[in-house]
NUDO-834554 format. One record per residue (C-alpha): y, z, x; residue number from 0. Coordinates in steps of 0.25 Angstrom, whole numbers. Example, Ala and Ser with C-alpha at 12.3 -4.5 7.8 and 13.67 -1.06 7.14 Angstrom:
% residues 2
+-------+-------+-------+-----+
!    py !    pz !    px !   i !
+-------+-------+-------+-----+
!   -18 !    31 !    49 !   0 !
!    -4 !    29 !    55 !   1 !
+-------+-------+-------+-----+
% end
This chain:
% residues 44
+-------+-------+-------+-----+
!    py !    pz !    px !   i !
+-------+-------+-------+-----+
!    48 !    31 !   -64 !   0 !
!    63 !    34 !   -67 !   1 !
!    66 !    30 !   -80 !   2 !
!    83 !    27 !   -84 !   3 !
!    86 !    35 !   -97 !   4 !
!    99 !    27 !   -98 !   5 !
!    94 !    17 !  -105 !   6 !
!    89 !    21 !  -119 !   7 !
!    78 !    12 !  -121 !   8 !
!    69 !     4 !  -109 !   9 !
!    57 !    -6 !  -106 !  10 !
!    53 !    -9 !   -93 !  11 !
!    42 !   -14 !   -84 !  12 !
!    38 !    -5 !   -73 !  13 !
!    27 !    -5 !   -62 !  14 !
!    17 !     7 !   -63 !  15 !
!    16 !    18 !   -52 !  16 !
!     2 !    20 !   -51 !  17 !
!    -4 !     5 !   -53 !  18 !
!     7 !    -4 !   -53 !  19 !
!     6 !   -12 !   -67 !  20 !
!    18 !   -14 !   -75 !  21 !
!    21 !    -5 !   -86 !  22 !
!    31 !    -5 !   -96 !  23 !
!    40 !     7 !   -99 !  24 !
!    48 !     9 !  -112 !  25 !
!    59 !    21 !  -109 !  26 !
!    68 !    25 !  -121 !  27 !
!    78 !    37 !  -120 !  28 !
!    86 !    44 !  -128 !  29 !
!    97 !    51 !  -123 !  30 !
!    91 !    51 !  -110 !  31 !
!    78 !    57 !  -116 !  32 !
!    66 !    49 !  -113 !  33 !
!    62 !    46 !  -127 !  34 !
!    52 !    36 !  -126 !  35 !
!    42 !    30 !  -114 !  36 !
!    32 !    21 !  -116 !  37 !
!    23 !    14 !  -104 !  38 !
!    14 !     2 !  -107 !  39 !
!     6 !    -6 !   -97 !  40 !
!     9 !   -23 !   -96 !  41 !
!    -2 !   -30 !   -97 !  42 !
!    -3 !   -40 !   -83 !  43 !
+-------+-------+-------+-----+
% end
C-alpha cells in the first residue's frame, strides 16, 4: 500500500489484500515522519 506523507493527517477506507473486507486506515505524519497508523476492521 503506498501511503501520501503530504498530508499530515488521514482517514480513509481501503480494501484488504489478503481477504478483501474494507479496513479503515488513520495515517498522521510529521514532517514527513510516519507518526501515527492505526487499522480497524468495518463492521459489514
Amino acid at each position: 500500500m503506498l501511503l501520501d506523507t503530504s498530508v499530515r493527517h488521514q482517514v480513509y477506507v481501503e480494501d484488504c489484500e489478503v481477504c478483501c473486507n474494507p479496513i479503515e486506515l488513520t495515517v498522521g505524519y510529521e514532517d514527513a515522519v510516519l507518526t501515527e497508523f492505526q487499522v480497524a476492521s468495518i463492521e459489514q
